[in-house]
C-alpha positions in Angstrom: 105.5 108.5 71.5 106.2 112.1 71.8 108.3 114.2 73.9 105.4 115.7 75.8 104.3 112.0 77.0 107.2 112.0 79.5 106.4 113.5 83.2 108.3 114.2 86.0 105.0 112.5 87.7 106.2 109.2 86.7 109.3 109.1 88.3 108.8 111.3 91.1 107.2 108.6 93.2 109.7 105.7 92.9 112.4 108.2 92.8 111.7 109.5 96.2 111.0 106.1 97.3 114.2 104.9 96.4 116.2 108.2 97.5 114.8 108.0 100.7 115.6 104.1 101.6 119.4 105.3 100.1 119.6 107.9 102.8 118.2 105.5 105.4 120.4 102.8 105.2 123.7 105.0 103.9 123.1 107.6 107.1 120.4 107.0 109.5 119.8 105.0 112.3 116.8 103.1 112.1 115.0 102.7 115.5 113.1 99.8 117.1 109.9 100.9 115.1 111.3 101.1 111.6 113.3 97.9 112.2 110.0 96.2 113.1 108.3 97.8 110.4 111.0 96.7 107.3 111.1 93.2 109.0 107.7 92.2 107.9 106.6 94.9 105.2 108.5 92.7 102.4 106.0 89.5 103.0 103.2 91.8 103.5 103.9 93.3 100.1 104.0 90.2 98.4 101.0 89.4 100.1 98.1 92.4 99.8 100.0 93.7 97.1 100.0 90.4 95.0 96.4 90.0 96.0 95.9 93.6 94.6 97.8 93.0 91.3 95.9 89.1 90.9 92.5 90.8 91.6 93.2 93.2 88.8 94.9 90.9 86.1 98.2 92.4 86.5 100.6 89.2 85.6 103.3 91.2 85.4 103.8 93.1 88.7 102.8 90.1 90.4 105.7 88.1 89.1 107.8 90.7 90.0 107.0 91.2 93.9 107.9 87.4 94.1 111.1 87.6 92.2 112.0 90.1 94.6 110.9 88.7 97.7 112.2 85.3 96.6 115.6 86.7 96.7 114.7 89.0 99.9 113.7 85.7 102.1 117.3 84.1 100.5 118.8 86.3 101.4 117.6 87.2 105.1 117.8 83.3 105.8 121.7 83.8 105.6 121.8 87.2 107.7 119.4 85.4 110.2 121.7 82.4 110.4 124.6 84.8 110.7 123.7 86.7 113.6 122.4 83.9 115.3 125.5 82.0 115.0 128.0 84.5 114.3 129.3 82.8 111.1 127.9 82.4 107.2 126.5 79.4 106.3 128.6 77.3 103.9 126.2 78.0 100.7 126.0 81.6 101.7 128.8 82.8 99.0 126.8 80.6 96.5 123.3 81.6 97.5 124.4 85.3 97.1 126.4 84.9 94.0 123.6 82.9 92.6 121.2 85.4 93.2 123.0 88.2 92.1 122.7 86.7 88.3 119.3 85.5 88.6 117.6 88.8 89.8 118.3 90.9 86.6 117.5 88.2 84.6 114.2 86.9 85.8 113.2 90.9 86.7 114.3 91.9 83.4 112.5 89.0 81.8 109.3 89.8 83.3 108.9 93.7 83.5 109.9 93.2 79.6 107.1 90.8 79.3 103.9 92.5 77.8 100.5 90.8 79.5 98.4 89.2 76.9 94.7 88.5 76.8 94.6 85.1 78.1 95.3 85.9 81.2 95.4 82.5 82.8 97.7 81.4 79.6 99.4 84.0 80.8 99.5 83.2 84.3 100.6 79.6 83.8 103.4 80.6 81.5 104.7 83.1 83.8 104.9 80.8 86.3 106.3 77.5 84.4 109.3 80.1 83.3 109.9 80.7 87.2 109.9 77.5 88.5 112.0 76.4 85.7 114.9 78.9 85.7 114.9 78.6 89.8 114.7 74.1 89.7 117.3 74.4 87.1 119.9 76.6 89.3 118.7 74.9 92.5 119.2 71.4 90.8 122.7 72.5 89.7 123.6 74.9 92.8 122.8 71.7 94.9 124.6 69.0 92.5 127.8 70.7 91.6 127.9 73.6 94.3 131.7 74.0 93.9 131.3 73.8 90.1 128.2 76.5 90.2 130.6 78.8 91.9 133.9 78.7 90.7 131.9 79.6 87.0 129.9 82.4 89.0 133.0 84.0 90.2 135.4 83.5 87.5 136.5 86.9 86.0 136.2 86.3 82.3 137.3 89.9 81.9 140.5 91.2 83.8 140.3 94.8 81.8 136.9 95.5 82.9 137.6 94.3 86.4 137.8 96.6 89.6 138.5 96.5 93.2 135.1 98.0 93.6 133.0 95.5 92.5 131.5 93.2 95.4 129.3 91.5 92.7 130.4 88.6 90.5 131.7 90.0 87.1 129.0 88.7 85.1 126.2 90.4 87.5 127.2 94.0 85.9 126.4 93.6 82.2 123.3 91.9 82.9 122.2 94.6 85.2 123.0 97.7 82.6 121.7 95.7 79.7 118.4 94.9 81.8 118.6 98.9 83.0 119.2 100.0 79.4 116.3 98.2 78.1 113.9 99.3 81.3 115.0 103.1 79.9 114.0 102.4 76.3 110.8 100.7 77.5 109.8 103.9 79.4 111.1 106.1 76.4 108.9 104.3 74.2 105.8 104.0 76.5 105.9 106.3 79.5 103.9 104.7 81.8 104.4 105.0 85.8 104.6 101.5 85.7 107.7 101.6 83.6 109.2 104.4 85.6 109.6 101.9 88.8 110.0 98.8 86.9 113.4 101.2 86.4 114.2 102.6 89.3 113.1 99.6 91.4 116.0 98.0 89.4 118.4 100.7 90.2 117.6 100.3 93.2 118.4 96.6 94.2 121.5 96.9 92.0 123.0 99.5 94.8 121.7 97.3 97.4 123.2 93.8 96.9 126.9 94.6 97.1 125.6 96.4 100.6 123.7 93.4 102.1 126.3 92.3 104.4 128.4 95.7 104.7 125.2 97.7 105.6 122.6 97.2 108.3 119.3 96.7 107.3 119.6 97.5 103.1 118.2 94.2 102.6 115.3 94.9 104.4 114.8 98.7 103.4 115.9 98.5 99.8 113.6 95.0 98.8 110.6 96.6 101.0 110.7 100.2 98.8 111.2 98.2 95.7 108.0 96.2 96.0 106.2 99.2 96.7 107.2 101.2 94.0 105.5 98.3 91.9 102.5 98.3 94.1 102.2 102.4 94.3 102.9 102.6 90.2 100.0 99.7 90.1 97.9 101.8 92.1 99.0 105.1 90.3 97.5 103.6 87.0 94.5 102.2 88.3 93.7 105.6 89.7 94.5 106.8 86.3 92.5 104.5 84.4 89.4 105.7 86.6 90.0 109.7 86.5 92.0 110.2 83.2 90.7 110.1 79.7 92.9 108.0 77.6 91.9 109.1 74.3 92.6 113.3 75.1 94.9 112.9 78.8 92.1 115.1 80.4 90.8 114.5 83.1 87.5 112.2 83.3 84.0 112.4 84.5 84.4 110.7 87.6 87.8 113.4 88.1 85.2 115.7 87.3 82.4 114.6 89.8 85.4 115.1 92.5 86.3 118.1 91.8 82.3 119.8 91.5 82.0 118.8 95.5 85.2 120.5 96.5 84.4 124.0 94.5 82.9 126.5 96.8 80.2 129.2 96.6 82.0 131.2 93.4 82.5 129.5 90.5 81.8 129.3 86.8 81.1 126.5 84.5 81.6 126.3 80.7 80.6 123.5 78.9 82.1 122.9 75.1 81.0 120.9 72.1 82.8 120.2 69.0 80.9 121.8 66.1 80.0 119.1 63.1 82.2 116.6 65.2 79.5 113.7 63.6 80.4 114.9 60.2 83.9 114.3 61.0 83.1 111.0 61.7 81.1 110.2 58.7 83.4 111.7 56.2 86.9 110.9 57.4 86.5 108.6 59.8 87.2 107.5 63.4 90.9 108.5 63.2 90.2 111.5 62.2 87.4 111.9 64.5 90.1 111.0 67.4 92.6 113.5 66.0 90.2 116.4 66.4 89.2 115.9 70.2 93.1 115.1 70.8 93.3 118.8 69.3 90.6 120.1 70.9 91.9 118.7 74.5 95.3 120.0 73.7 94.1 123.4 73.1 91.2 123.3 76.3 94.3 122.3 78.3 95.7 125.8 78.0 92.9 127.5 78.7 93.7 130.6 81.4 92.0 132.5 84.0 92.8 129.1 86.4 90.4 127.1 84.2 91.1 123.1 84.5 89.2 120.9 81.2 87.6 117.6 81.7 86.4 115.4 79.6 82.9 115.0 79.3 81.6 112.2 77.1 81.9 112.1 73.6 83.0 115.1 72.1 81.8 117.4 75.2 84.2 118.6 77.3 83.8 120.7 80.5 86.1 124.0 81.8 85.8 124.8 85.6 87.1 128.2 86.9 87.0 128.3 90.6 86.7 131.3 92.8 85.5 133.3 89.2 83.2 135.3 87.8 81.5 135.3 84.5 83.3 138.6 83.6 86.3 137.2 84.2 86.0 134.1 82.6 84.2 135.5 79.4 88.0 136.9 77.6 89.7 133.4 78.6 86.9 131.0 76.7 86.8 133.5 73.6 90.1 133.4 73.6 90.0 129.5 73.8 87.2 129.9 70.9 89.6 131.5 68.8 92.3 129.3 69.2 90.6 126.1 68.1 89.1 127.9 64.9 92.9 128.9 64.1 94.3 125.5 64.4 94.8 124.1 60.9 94.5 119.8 61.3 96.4 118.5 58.5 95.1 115.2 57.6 97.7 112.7 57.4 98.9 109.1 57.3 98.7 108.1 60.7 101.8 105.9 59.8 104.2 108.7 58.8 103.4 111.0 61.1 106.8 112.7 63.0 107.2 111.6 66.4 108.3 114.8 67.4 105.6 117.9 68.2 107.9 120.5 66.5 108.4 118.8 63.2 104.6 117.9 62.9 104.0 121.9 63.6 106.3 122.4 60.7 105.4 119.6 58.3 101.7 121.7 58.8 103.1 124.6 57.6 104.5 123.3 54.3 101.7 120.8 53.2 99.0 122.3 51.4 95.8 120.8 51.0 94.0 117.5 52.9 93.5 119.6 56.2 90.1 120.8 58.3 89.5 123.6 60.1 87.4 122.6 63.7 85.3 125.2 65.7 83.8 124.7 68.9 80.0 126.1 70.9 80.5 127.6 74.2 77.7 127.4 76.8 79.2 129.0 80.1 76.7 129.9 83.5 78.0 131.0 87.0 76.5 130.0 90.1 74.4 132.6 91.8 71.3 131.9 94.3 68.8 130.4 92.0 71.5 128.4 91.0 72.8 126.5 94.0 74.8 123.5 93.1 77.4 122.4 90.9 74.5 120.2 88.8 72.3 123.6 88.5 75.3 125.6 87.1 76.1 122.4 84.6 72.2 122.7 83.4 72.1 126.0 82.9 75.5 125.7 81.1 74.5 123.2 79.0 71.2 125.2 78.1 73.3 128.2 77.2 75.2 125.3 75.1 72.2 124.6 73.1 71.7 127.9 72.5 75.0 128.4 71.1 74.3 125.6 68.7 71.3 127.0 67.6 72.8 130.9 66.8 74.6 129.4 64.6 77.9 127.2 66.4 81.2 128.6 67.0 80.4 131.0 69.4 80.3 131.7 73.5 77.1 131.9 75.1 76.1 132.6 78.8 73.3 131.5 80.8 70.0 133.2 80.0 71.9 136.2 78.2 72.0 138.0 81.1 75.8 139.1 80.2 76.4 139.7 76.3 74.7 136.9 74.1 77.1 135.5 71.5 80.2 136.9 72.5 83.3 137.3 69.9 86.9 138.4 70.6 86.0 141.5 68.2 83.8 142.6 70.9 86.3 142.3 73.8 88.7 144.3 71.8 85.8 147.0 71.2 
C-alpha cells in the first residue's frame, strides 16, 4: 500500500451519507414522505440490494445488510409495540442490550472476513456462523433472561464508566476495537468498500444509544448504513468495468464513454511502450508490470487538459478536448521526455519501501540493475475528412506506426501535415 492509494473518493460517499442521516435525525423534521420512505427502505435494501450483492458473489456485503437489518426489524418490533401500547415490552431492555453486543461482533466478524473462491463454501459457512451466534444468544436470552442481563449490564469497570454511556459497558470496547481494525483494513487496502464497512460502523454506534431518545434514528441511521454497502458495492463494480487495475487509468470501455461525449474539437494521441516485449522476455512479467505502472504514472500528469486511458496491452490513449494539434504538440513532447528520464530501478518486489518518497530516494543511491523506458507517439486531430472519434483513433494509430518505424521514441502527427518527428529541442528552437 502506498500513500497515494488513499482517496477522498472513498469516503466521500458514505461520509455524506452518514453526515446527512446525522443532521436528519439530530435537527430536522422528517415529513410524511420521508417517514414513509425510511419505513420500508431498510427491507428493500436487504432485499434488491442482497439480490445485487448474491448475483455478483459478494458474501460479504450480503452478510452484512442482514446483520444490520436483523437488528433494525428487533429493534422496530419494540418501538412498534411501544407506540402502540404506550409501554416497552418486558424483553425490550434485553433485546436492546443483547443487540448492542452482538452488532459489532457479528459486523466486525464479517466485513473482516476476506471472500474465498468457493463461493458456496463460503456461503454456507457464512451462514452456519450466523445462525449459530444468534440460536446461541436466543437459546440463552430465552432460558436465563434475568441471568443474560444482569451479565450484559454489569459494569466490570467503575473507572471507565460514565454517566454518558446509554450502552452496556461491554458494547464500547468491542465497538473501537471493531472500528480500529475497520481503519487498519482500509489503511492497508483502500478500497470504497472498506471505507463504508467503516463509517457504516460509526454510524450505527451513534445511533443505538439514540433509538429510543430520538425519533426516527433507527429508521434513518440502519437505512443509510445499508446503502453505504450497497453504493460502495456498486462503486467497485463500476470500477472494475471502467478502471484498469494493473495502471489505475481509466479503461477501454471508460474510454468508449468518453469518445461520444467529445465534441467537434479535439485531438487524440495514441502511445506505445517502445521494446515493451523485450521487457517481458528478458526480465519478466514483473518487470513488464512495473514499466506500464510507470508509464501510467507519468501519462497521468500529462497537461494541456489531456486525461490517459488505458488501451490494451501496453497502448495507452491521451484525449485533449476542445484542442488543437498546436496546442497539444509541447504537452506530449513534454510527456515523451519525461518517460525517457525516469530511471526504473529494478528491485526485489519484496523489499521495496512502502512509501513513494523513500523509493524516489533508494533510486537515487542504487547504482546499477535499472532500465531506462521510452515511449512512440502517434497523435491526429479531427478535421472534416476526419469525422468521428474512430477516424481520429485510425489516423492516430497510423501516425503511431509511423513513429515506430522512424525509429521509436518520438511524436508523430497525422499524415505530417504539422512537423514530422517532433523533439523538445525543436519547441525550444
Amino acid at each position: 500500500m502506498q500513500l497515494a492509494d488513499l482517496r477522498l473518493s472513498h469516503l466521500l460517499p458514505s461520509l455524506g451519507l452518514l453526515v446527512s442521516g446525522v443532521l436528519a435525525v439530530s435537527f430536522m423534521q422528517l415529513n410524511e414522505f420521508f417517514v414513509s420512505l425510511f419505513n420500508v427502505l431498510p427491507t428493500l435494501l436487504v432485499l434488491l440490494g442482497g439480490a445485487f450483492c448474491a448475483a455478483y458473489g459478494r458474501q460479504r456485503e450480503l452478510f452484512l445488510l442482514l446483520v444490520v437489518y436483523l437488528l433494525y426489524y428487533q429493534l422496530d418490533t419494540q418501538i412498534d409495540y411501544f407506540v402502540l401500547h404506550q409501554q416497552a415490552r418486558e424483553d425490550a431492555g434485553l433485546v436492546f442490550h443483547l443487540g448492542s453486543l452482538l452488532l459489532p461482533l457479528l459486523y466486525g466478524l464479517y466485513a473482516l472476513w476476506q471472500e474465498r473462491t468457493h463461493l458456496f463454501q463460503d456461503l454456507l459457512a457464512r451462514a452456519a456462523v450466523l445462525l449459530l451466534v444468534i440460536g446461541v444468544a436466543v437459546a440463552l436470552a430465552n432460558r436465563f433472561p434475568q441471568g443474560v442481563q444482569a451479565w450484559l449490564t454489569e459494569i466490570r469497570w467503575p473507572a471507565l464508566h460514565a454517566s454518558w454511556m446509554r450502552l452496556i459497558q461491554l458494547a464500547y470496547p468491542l465497538f473501537l476495537a471493531v472500528l480500529l481494525l475497520l481503519a487498519i483494513q482500509y489503511v492497508h487496502r483502500p478500497r470504497p468498500l472498506h471505507a463504508a464497512l467503516l463509517l457504516g460502523l460509526a454510524g450505527l454506534f451513534w445511533m443505538l444509544p439514540e433509538v429510543f431518545i430520538r425519533a426516527h434514528a433507527l429508521h434513518v441511521m440502519s437505512s443509510l448504513a445499508m446503502l453505504m454497502l450497497v453504493a460502495a458495492v456498486a462503486h467497485e463494480a463500476y470500477q472494475m468495468a471502467f478502471r484498469d487495475e494493473l495502471t489505475g487509468l481509466p479503461g477501454r470501455r471508460a474510454l468508449n464513454e468518453r469518445l461520444l461525449r467529445l465534441g467537434r474539437q479535439y485531438v487524440i494521441a495514441m502511445t506505445d511502450v517502445d521494446h515493451f516485449k523485450r521487457f517481458n522476455d528478458t526480465y519478466g512479467h514483473d518487470v513488464g508490470d512495473q514499466v506500464l505502472r510507470v508509464v501510467a504514472a507519468q501519462l497521468r500528469k500529462v497537461g494541456g487538459g489531456g486525461r490517459a486511458y488505458r488501451y490494451g496491452g501496453e497502448e495507452f490513449v491521451v484525449v485533449f478536448p476542445g484542442k488543437t494539434l498546436d496546442e497539444c504538440l509541447p504537452h506530449l513532447e513534454l510527456l515523451r521526455k519525461s518517460i525517457e528520464m525516469y530511471v526504473l530501478q529494478l528491485r526485489d518486489q519484496s523489499k521495496r519501501p512502502r512509501d513513494d518518497a523513500v523509493g524516489r530516494q533508494t533510486r537515487r543511491q542504487q547504482g546499477g540493475g535499472s532500465v531506462s523506458v521510452t515511449i512512440s507517439i502517434g497523435a491526429a486531430e479531427r478535421h472534416l475528412p476526419l469525422r468521428t472519434a474512430e477516424d481520429v483513433i485510425k489516423a492516430a494509430d497510423k501516425a503511431l506506426y509511423s513513429a515506430k518505424n522512424s525509429g521509436r521514441n518520438c511524436v508523430r502527427v497525422d499524415g505530417q501535415r504539422r512537423s514530422g518527428a517532433v523533439r523538445l529541442a525543436e519547441f525550444a528552437g
